[in-house]
C-alpha positions in Angstrom: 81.1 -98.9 75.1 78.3 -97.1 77.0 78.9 -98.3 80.1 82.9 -97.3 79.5 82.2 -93.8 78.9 80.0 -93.6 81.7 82.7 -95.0 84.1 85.2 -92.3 83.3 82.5 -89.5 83.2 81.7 -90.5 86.9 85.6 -90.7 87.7 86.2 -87.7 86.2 83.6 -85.4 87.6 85.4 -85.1 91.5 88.1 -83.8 89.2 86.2 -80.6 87.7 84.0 -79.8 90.5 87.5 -79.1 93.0 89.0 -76.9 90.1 90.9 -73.8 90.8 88.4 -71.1 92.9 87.5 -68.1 91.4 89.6 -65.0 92.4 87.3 -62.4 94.6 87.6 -58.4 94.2 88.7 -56.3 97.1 86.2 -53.8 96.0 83.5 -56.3 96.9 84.7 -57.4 100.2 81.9 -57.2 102.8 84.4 -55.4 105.3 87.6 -53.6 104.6 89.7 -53.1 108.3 92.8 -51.7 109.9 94.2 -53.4 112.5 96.9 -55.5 114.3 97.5 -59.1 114.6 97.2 -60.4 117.7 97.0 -64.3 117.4 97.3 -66.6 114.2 95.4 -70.1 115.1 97.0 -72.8 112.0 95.4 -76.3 111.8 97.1 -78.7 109.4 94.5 -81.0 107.7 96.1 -83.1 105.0 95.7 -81.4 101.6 95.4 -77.8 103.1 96.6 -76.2 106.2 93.6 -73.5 107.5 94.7 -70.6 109.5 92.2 -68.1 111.9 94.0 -64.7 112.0 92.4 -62.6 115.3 92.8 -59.0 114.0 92.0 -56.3 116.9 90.3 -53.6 114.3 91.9 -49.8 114.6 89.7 -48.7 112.1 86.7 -49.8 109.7 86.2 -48.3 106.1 84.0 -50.8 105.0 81.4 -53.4 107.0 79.1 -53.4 110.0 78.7 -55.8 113.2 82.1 -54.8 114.4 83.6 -51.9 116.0 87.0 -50.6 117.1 88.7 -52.4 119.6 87.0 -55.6 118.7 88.7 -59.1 117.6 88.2 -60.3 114.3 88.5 -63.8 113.4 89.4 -64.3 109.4 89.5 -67.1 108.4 92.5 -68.0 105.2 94.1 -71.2 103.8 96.7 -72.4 101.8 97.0 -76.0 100.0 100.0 -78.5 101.3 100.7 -80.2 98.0 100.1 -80.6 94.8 99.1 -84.3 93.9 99.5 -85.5 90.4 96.2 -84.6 88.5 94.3 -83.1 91.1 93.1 -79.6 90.4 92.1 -77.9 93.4 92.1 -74.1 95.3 95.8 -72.8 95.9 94.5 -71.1 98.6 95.8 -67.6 99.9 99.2 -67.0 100.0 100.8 -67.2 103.7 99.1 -65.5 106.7 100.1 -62.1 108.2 102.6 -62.6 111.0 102.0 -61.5 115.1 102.1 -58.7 115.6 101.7 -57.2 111.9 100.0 -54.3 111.4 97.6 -55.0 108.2 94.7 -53.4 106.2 92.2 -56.5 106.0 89.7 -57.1 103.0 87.2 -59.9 104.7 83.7 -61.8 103.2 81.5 -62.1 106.5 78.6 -64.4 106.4 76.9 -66.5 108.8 79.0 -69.1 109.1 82.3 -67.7 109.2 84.6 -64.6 108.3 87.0 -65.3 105.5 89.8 -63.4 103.7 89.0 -61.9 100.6 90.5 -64.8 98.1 93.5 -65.0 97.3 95.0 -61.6 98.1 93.2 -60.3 101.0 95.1 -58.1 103.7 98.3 -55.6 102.7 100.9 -55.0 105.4 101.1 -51.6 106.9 104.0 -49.4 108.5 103.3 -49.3 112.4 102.2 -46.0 113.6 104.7 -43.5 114.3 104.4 -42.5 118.0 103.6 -38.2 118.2 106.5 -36.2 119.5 
């Protein structure tokens, strides 16, 4: 009976450890950003799909390390498919298209730059051109 109960405990512990991620607050985002898109970079890996959105920063509320006219690279994904009983991160929801104009709420840490998860850029109206 022991050794039952320690088989499932070991087949299901993959199980909880790839749960659902925990939501992160714009507020807390080490950089907030204006900007346009300039590239989007997607690589398809199976279970999730990982996108690198190159953002050319207008402006900077929020962060440090970057300056205005510089190309950000955030990182975002999104999961495939759902397999039958296996929990794991959604992912954000699709990424901004070419071209958009977009306010940008980014984590930066040594390894990478990621989007704020899940929600983490809004789209913006271009600039109107001065008469």
């Amino acid at each position: 009976m022991k050794l039952l109960v320690l088989v499932l405990v070991a087949a299901l512990l993959p199980v909880a450890a790839s749960a659902e991620r925990i939501s992160e607050k714009r507020e807390d985002a080490t950089h907030e950003i204006t900007g346009r898109v300039v590239a989007v970079k997607k690589d398809w890996g199976g279970e999730y799909t990982t996108f690198v959105v190159k953002v050319r920063i207008e402006t900077i509320k929020k962060g440090d390390g970057f300056k205005p006219g510089d190309v950000m690279e955030v990182s975002c994904f999104k999961r495939n498919r759902r397999i039958f009983l296996t929990p794991g991160a959604s992912g954000h929801g699709d990424p901004p298209k070419k071209g958009a104009r977009i306010r940008a709420f980014v984590n930066r840490s040594p390894r990478k730059t990621e989007g704020v998860y899940p929600d983490w850029f809004d789209v913006l109206e271009d600039k109107k051109d001065a008469p």
